[in-house]
MARTOR-174337 format. One line per 8 residues: number of its first residue (from 1); for each residue x, y, z of N, C-alpha, C. Coordinates in Angstrom, 1 decimal. Layout:
residues N
NUM) X/Y/Z/X/Y/Z/X/Y/Z | ...
//
This chain:
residues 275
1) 0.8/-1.2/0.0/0.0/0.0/0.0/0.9/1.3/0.0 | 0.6/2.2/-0.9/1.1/3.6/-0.8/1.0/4.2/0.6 | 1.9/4.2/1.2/2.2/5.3/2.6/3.3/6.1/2.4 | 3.5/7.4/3.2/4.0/8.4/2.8/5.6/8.3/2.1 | 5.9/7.3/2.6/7.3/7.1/1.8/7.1/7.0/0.4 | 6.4/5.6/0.3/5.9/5.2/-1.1/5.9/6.7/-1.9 | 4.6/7.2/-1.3/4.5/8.4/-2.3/5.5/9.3/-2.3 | 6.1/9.9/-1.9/7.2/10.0/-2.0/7.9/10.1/-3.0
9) 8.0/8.9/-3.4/9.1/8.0/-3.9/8.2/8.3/-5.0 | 7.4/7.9/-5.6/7.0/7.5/-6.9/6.7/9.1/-7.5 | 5.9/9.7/-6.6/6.2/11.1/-7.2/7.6/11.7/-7.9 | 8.7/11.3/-7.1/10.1/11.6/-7.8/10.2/10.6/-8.8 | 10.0/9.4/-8.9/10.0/8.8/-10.1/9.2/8.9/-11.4 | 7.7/9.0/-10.9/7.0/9.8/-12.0/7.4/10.9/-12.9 | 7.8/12.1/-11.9/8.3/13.3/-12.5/9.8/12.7/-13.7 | 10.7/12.1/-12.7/11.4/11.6/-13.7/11.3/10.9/-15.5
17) 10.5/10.2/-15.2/10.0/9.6/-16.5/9.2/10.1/-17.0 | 7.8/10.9/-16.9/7.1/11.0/-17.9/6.9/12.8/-17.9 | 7.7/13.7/-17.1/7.4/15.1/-17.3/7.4/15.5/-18.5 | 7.1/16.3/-19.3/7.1/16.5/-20.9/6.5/15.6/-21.6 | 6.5/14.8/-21.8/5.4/13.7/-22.1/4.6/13.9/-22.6 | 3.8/13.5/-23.8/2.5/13.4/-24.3/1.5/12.3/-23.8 | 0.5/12.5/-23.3/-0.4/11.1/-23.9/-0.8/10.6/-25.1 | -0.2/9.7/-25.5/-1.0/9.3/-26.9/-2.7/8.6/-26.3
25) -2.5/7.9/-25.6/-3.8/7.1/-25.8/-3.8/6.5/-24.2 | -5.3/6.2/-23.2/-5.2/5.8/-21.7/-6.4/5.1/-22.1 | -6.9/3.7/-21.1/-7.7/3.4/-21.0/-7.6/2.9/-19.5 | -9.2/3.2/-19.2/-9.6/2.8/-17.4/-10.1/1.4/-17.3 | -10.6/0.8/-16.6/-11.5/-0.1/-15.9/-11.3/-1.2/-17.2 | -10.6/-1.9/-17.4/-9.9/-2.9/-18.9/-10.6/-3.6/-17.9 | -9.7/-4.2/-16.6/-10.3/-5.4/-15.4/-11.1/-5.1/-14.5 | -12.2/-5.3/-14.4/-13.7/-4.9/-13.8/-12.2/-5.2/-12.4
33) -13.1/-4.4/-10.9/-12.3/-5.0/-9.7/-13.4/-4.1/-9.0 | -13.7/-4.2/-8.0/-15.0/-4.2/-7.2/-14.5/-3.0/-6.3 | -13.0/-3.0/-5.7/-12.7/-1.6/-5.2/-11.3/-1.1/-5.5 | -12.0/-0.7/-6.6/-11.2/0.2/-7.7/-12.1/1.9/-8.0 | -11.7/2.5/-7.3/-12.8/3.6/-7.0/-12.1/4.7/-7.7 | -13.5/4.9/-9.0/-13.1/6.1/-9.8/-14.1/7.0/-9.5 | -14.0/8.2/-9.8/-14.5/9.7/-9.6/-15.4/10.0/-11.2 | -15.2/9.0/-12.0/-15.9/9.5/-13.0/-16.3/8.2/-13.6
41) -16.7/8.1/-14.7/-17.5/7.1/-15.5/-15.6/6.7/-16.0 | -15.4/5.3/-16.2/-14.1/4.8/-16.5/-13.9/5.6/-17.5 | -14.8/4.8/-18.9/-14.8/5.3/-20.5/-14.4/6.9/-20.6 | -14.7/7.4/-19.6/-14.4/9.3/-19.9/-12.7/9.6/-19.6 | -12.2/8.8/-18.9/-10.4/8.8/-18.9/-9.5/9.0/-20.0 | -10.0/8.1/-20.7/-9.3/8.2/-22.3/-9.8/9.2/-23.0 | -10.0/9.7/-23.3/-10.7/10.7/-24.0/-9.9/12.1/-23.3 | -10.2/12.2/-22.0/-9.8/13.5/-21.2/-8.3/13.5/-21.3
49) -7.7/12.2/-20.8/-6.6/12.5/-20.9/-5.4/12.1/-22.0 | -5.9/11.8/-23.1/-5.3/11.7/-24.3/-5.1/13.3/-25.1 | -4.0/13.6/-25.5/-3.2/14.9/-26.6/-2.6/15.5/-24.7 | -2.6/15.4/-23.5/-2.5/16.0/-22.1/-0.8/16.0/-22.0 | -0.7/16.7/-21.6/0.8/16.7/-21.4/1.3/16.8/-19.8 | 2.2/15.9/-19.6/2.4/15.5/-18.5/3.7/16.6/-17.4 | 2.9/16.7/-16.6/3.8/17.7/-15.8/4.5/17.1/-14.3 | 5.1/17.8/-13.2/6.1/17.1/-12.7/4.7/16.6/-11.3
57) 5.0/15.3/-11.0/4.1/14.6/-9.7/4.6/15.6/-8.5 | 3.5/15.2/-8.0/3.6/15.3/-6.4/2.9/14.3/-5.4 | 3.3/14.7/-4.0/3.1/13.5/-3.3/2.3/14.3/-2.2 | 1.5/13.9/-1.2/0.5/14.7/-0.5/0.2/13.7/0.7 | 1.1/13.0/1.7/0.5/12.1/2.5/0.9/10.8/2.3 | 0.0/10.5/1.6/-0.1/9.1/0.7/-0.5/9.2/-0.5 | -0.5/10.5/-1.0/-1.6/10.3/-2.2/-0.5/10.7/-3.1 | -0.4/10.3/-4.2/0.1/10.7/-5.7/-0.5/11.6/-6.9
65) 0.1/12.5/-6.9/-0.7/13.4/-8.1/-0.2/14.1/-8.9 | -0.6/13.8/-10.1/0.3/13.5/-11.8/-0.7/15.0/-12.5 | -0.2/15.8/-12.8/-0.3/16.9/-13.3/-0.6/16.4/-15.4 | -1.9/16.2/-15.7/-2.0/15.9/-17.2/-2.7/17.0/-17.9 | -2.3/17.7/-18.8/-3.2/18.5/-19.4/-3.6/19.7/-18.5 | -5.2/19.6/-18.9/-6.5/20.7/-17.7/-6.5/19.9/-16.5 | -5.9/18.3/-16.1/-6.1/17.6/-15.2/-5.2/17.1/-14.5 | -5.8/16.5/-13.4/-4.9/16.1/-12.0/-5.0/14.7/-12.2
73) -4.4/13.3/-12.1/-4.8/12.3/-11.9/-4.0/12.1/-10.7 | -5.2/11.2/-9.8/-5.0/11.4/-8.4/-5.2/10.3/-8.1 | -3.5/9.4/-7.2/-3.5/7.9/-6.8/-3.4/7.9/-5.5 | -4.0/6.7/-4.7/-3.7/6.3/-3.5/-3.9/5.0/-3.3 | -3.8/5.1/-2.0/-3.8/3.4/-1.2/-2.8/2.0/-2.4 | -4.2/1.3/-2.5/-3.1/0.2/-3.3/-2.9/0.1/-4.8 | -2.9/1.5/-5.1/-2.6/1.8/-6.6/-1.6/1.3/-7.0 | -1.4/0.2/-7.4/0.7/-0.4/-8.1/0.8/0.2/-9.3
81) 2.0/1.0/-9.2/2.3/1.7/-10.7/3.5/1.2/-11.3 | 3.8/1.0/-12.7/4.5/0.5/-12.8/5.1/1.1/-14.6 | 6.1/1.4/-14.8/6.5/2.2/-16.1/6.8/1.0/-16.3 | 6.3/1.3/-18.0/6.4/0.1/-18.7/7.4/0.4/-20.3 | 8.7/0.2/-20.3/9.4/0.4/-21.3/9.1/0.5/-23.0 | 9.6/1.1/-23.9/8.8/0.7/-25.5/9.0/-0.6/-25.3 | 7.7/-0.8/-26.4/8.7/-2.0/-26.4/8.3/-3.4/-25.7 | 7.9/-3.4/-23.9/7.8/-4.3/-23.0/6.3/-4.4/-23.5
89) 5.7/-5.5/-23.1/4.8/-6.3/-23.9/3.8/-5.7/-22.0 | 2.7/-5.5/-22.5/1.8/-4.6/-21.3/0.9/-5.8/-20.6 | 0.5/-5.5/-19.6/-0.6/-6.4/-18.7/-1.6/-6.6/-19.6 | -2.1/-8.0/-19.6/-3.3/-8.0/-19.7/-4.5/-7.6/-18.8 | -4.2/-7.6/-18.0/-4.8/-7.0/-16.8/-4.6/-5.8/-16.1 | -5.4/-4.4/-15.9/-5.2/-3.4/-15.4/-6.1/-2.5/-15.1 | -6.3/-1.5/-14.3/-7.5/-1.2/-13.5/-7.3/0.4/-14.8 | -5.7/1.1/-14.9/-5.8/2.1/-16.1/-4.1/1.8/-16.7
97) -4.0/2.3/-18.3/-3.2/2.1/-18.9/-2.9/3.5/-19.5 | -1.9/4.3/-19.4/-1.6/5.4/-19.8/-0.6/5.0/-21.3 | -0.6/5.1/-22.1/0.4/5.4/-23.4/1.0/6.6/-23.8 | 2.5/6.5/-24.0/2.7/7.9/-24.2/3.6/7.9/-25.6 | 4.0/9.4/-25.5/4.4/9.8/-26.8/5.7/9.1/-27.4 | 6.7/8.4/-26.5/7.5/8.2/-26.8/7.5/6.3/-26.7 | 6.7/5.8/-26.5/6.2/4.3/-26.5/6.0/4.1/-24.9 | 6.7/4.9/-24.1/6.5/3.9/-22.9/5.3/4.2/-22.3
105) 4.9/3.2/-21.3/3.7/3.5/-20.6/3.7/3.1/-19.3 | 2.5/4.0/-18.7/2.2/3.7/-17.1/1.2/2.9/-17.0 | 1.3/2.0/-16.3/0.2/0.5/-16.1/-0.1/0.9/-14.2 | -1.7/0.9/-14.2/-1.6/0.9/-12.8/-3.1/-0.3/-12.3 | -2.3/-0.9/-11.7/-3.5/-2.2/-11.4/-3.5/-2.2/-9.5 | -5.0/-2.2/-9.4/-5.0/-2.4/-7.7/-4.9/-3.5/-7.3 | -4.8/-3.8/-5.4/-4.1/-4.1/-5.1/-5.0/-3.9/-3.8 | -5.8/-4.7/-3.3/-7.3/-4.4/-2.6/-7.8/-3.9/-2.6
113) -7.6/-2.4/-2.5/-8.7/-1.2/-2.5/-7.5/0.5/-3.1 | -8.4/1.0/-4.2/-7.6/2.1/-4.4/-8.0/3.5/-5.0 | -8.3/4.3/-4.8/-8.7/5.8/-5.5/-8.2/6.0/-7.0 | -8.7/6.3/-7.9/-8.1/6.7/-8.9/-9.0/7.9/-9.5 | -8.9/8.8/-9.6/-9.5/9.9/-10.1/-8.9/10.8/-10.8 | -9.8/11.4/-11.9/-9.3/12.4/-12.8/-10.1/13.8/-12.4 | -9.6/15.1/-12.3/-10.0/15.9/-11.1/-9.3/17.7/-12.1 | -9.9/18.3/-12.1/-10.0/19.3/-12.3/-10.2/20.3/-11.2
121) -9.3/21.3/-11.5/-9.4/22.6/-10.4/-11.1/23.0/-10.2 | -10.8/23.6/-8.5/-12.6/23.3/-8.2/-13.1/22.1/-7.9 | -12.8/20.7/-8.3/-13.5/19.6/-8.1/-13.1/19.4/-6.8 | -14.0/18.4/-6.4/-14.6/18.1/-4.9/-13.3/17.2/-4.7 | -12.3/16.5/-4.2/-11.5/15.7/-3.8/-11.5/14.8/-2.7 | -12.3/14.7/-1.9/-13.0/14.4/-0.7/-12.1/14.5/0.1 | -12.8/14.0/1.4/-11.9/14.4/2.5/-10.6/13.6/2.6 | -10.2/12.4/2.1/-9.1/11.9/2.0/-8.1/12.8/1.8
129) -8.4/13.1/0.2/-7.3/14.0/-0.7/-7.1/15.1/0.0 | -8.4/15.5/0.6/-7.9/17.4/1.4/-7.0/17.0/2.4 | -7.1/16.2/3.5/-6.6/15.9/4.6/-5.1/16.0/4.1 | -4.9/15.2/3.1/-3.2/14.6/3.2/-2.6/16.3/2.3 | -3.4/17.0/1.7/-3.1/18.1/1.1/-2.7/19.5/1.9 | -4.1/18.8/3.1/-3.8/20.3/4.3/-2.7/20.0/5.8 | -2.7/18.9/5.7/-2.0/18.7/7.0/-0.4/18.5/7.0 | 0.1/19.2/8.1/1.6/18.9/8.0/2.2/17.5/7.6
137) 3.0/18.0/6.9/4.3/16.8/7.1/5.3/16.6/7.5 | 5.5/14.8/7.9/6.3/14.6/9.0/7.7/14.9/8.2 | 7.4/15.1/6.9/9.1/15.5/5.9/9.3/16.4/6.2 | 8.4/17.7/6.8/8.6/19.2/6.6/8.6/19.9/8.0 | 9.0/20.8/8.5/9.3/21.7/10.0/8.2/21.9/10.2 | 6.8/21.9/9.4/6.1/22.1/10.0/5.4/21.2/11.0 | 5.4/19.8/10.8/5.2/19.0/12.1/5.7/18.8/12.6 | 5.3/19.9/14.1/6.4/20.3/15.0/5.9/19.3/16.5
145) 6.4/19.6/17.0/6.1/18.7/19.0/4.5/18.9/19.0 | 4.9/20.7/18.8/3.4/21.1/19.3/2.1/20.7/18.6 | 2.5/20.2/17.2/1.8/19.7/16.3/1.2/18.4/17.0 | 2.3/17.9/17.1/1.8/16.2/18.0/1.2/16.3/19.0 | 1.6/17.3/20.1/0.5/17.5/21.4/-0.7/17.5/21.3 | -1.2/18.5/20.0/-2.5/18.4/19.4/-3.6/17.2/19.1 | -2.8/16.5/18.1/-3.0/15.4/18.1/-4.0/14.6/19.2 | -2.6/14.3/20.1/-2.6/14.4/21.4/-4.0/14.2/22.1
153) -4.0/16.0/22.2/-5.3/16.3/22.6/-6.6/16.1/22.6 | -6.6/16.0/20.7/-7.6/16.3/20.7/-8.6/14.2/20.4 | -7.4/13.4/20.4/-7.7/11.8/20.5/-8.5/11.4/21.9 | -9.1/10.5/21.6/-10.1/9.8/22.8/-8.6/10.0/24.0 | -8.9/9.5/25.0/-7.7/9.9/25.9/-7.6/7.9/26.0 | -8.5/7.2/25.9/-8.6/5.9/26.1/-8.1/5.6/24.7 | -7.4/6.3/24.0/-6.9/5.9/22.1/-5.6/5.1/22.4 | -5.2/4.2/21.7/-3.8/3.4/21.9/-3.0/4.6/20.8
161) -1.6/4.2/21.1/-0.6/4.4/20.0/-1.0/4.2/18.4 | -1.8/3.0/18.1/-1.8/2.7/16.7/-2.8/3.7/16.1 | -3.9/3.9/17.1/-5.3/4.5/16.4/-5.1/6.1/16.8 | -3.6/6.9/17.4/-3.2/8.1/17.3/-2.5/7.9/16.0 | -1.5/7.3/15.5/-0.6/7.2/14.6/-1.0/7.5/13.3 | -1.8/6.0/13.4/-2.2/5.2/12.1/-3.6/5.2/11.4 | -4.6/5.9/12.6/-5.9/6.0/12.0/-6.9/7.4/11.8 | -7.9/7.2/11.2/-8.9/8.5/11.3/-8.0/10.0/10.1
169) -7.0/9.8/9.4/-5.7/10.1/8.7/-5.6/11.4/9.6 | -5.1/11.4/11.0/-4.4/12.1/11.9/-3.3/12.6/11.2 | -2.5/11.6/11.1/-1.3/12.1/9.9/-1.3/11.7/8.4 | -1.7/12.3/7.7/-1.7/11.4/6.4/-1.1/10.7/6.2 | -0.7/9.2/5.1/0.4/8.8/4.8/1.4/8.2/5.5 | 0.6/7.8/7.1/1.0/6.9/8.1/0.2/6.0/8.3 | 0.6/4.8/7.7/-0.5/4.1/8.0/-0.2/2.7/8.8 | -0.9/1.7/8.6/-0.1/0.2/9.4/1.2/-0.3/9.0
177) 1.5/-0.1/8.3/3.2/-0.1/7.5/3.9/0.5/8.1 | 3.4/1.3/8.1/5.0/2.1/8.7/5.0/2.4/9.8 | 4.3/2.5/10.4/3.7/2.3/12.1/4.4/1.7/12.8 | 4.9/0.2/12.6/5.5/-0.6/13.7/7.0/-0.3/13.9 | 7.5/0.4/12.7/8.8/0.5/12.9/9.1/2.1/13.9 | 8.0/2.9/13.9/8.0/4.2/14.5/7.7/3.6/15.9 | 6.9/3.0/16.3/6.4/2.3/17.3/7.4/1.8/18.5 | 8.4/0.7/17.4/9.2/-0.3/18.2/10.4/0.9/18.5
185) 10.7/1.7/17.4/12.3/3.0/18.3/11.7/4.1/18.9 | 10.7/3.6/19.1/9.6/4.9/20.3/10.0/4.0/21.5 | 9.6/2.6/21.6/9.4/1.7/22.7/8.2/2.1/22.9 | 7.4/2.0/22.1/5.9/2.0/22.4/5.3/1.0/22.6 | 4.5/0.0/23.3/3.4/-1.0/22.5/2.4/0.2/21.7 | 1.9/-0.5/20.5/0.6/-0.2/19.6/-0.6/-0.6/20.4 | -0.5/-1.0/21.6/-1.7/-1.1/21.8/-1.9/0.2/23.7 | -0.5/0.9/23.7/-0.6/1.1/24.8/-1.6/2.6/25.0
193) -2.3/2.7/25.8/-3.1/3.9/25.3/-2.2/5.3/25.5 | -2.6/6.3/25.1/-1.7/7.9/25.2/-1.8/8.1/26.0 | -3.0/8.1/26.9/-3.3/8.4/29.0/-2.0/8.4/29.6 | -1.5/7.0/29.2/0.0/7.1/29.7/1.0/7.3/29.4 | 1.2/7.9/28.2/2.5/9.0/28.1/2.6/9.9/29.0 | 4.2/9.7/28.9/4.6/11.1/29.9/5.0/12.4/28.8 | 5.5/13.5/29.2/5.6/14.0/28.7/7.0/13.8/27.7 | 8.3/13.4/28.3/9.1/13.1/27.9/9.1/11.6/26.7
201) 7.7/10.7/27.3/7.7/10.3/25.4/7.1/10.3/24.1 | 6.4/11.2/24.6/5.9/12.3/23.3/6.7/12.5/22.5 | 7.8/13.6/23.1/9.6/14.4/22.8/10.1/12.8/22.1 | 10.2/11.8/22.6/10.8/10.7/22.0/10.1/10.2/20.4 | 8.7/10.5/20.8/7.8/9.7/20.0/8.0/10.9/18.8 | 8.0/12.0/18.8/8.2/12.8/18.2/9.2/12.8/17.1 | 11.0/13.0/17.9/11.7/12.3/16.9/11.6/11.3/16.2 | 11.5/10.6/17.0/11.6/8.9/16.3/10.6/9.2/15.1
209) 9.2/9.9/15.2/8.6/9.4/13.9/9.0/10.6/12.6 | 9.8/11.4/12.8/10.5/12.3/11.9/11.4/11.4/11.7 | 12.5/10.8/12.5/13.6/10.0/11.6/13.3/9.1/11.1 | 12.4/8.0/11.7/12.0/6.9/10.7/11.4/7.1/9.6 | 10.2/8.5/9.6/10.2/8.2/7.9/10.8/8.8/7.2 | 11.9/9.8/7.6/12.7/10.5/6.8/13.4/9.7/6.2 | 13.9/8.3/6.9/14.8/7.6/6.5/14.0/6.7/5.7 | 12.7/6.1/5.8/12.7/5.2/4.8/12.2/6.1/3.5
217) 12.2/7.3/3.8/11.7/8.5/2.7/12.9/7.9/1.7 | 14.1/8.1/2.1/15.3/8.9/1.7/16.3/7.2/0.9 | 15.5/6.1/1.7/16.2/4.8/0.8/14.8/4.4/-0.1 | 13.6/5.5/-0.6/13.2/5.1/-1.8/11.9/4.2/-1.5 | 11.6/4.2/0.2/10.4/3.5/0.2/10.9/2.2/1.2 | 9.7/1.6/1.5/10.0/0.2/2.8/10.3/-0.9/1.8 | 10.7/-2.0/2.1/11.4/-3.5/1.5/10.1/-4.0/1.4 | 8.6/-3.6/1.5/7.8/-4.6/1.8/7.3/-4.2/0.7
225) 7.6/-3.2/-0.1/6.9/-2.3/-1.4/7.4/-2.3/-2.4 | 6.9/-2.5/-4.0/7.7/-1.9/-4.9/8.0/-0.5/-5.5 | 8.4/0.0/-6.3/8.4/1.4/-6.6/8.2/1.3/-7.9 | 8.6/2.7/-8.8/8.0/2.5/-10.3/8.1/1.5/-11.0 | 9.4/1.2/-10.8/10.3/0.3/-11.5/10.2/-1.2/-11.4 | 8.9/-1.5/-10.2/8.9/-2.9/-9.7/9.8/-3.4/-8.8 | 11.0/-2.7/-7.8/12.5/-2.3/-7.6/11.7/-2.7/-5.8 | 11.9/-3.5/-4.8/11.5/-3.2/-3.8/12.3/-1.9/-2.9
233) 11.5/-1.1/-1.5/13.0/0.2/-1.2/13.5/-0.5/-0.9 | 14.7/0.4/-0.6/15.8/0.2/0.2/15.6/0.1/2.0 | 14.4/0.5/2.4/14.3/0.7/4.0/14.3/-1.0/4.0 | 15.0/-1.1/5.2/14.7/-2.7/5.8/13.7/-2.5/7.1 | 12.9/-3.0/6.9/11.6/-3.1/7.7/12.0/-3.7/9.1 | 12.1/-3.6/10.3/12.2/-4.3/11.1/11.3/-5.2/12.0 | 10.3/-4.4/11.9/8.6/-5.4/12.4/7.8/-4.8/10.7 | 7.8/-6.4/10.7/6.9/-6.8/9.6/6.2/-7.8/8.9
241) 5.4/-8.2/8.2/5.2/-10.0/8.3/6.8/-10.6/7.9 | 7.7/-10.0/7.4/9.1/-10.3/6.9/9.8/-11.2/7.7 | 8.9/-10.1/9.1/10.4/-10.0/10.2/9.6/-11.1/11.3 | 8.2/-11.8/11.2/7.7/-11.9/12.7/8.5/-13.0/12.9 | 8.3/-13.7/13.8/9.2/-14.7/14.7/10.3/-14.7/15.1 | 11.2/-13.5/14.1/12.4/-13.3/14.3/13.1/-12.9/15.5 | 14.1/-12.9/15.8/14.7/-12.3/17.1/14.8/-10.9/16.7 | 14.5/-9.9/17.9/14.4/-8.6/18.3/15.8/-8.3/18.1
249) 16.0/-7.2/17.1/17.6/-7.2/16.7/18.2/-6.1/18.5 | 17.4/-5.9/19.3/17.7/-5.4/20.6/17.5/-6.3/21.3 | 17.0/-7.3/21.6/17.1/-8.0/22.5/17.2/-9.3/22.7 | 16.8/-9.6/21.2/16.7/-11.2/20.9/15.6/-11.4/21.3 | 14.1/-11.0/21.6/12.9/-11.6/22.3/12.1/-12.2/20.3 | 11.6/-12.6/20.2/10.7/-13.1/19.1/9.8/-12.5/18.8 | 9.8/-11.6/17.8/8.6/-10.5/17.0/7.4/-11.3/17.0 | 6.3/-10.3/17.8/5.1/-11.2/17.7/4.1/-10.3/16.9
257) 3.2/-11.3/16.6/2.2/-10.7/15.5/0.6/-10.5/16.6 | 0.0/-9.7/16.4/-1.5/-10.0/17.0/-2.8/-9.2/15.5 | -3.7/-9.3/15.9/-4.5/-8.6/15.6/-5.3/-7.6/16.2 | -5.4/-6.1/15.4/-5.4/-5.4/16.5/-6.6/-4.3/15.6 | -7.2/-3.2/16.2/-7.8/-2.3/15.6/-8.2/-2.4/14.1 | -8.8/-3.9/13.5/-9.1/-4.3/12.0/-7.7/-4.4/11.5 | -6.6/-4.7/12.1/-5.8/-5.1/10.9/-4.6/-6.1/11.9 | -3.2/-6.1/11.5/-2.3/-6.7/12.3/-1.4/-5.5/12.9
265) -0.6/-5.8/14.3/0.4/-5.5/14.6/1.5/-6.5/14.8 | 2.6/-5.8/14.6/4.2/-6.3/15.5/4.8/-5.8/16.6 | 5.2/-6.7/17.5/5.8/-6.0/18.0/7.0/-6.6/19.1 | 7.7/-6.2/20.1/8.6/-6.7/20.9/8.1/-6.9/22.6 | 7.4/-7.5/23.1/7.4/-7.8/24.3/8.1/-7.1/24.9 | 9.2/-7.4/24.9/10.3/-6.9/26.3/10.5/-5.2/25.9 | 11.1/-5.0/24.2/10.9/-3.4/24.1/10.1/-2.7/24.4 | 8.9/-3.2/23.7/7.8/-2.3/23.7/6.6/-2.8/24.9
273) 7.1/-2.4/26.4/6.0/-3.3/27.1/4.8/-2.5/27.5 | 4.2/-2.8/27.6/2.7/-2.3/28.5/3.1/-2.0/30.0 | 2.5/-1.1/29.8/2.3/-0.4/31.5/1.4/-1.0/32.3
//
């Protein structure tokens, strides 16, 4: 799933490959998929964004957005993108297929559930897209302490770590991925509620989640993801399904898995304990 690294990352790769760009020819919804969620009627994609000229991506949270023509095309969640060489012989299968002027193309096929919309200035974006658009980022000085206190504040006081972090898009573009590793160099459990933070691990929890994603920002995305290229990142994941059973590279204890708030966590017993 696209989380803020991911996007990130593909926006710099996007911009790379197809800025200047023509569209020759796009088509949407080729493989029916049940949550593959477009903003318009499929058939109207090609049409709109064919003769569009492609301008440089941006990244917004989690979200991806490709500057075409009069239009925005706008990715998230489990959007898999994937540049496709002249030349390289294309999916049979794909949720949309971009062609361009110079043969290569962008293939993007979901991956459980994913946003894809074509969006014009003025158009409605919903609250997803505003969220990751208006709210600070953990890349940028503006998500400061005081930003987090907020947070903070304004969460159930009975809210664990995961469902401050990772849910309700508190922070955009943090989502269960990248969570456990902010988590485990916090020495947090995911399940421990914020009531009991002190104030000094806030200040902890604070750094740690500026360097961990700066750093998986900065090797191009987590090991558990691909990027344009099909290329997994360079971050090595340390709680992840990759890693569970493994020894705690701090203590040696055995990465355990649970189920937690609709999805899974990892974590370290002895690191990360409960109060």
């Amino acid at each position: 799933m696209i989380e803020l690294p991911e996007a990130a990352t593909l926006a710099r790769q996007l911009s790379a490959a197809f800025t200047g760009r023509t569209v020759a020819s796009a088509t949407a919804g080729q493989t029916p998929h049940g949550f593959a969620f477009y903003n318009r009627e499929a058939a109207e994609f090609g049409p709109l964004l064919t003769g569009g000229a492609v301008g440089r991506a941006a990244a917004y949270g989690g979200v991806v957005e490709v500057p075409v023509g009069a239009f925005r095309l706008v990715l998230n969640d489990g959007a898999r993108l994937r540049r496709l060489a002249p030349g390289t012989p294309r999916p049979p299968r794909h949720q949309l297929l971009v062609e361009f002027d110079d043969g290569a193309a962008l293939a993007c096929t979901v991956q459980m559930y994913a946003g894809i919309a074509l969006v014009e200035d003025g158009d409605d974006v919903g609250p997803y897209v505003r969220a990751a658009r208006d709210a600070p980022s953990p890349l940028t000085a503006a998500f400061t302490l005081d930003h987090l206190r907020g947070l903070v504040a304004q969460a159930p006081a009975r809210a664990s770590v995961k469902e401050l972090l990772a849910t309700k898009q508190r922070i955009p573009g943090l989502g269960n991925g990248c969570l456990h590793d902010i988590a485990f160099y916090a020495g947090l459990h995911p399940r421990r509620r914020i009531e009991t933070l002190a104030p000094r691990d806030l200040v902890h929890l604070h750094a740690t989640l500026l360097a961990v994603l700066r750093r998986m920002t900065d090797d191009g995305g987590r090991d558990t993801e691909r990027d344009l290229h099909g290329e997994p990142g360079r971050y090595p994941t340390t709680l992840s399904a990759r890693t569970q059973g493994l020894p705690c590279p701090r203590c040696g204890s055995a990465i355990t898995k649970q189920t937690f708030l609709g999805g899974t966590i990892y974590f370290c017993v002895r690191c990360q304990p409960l109060p």
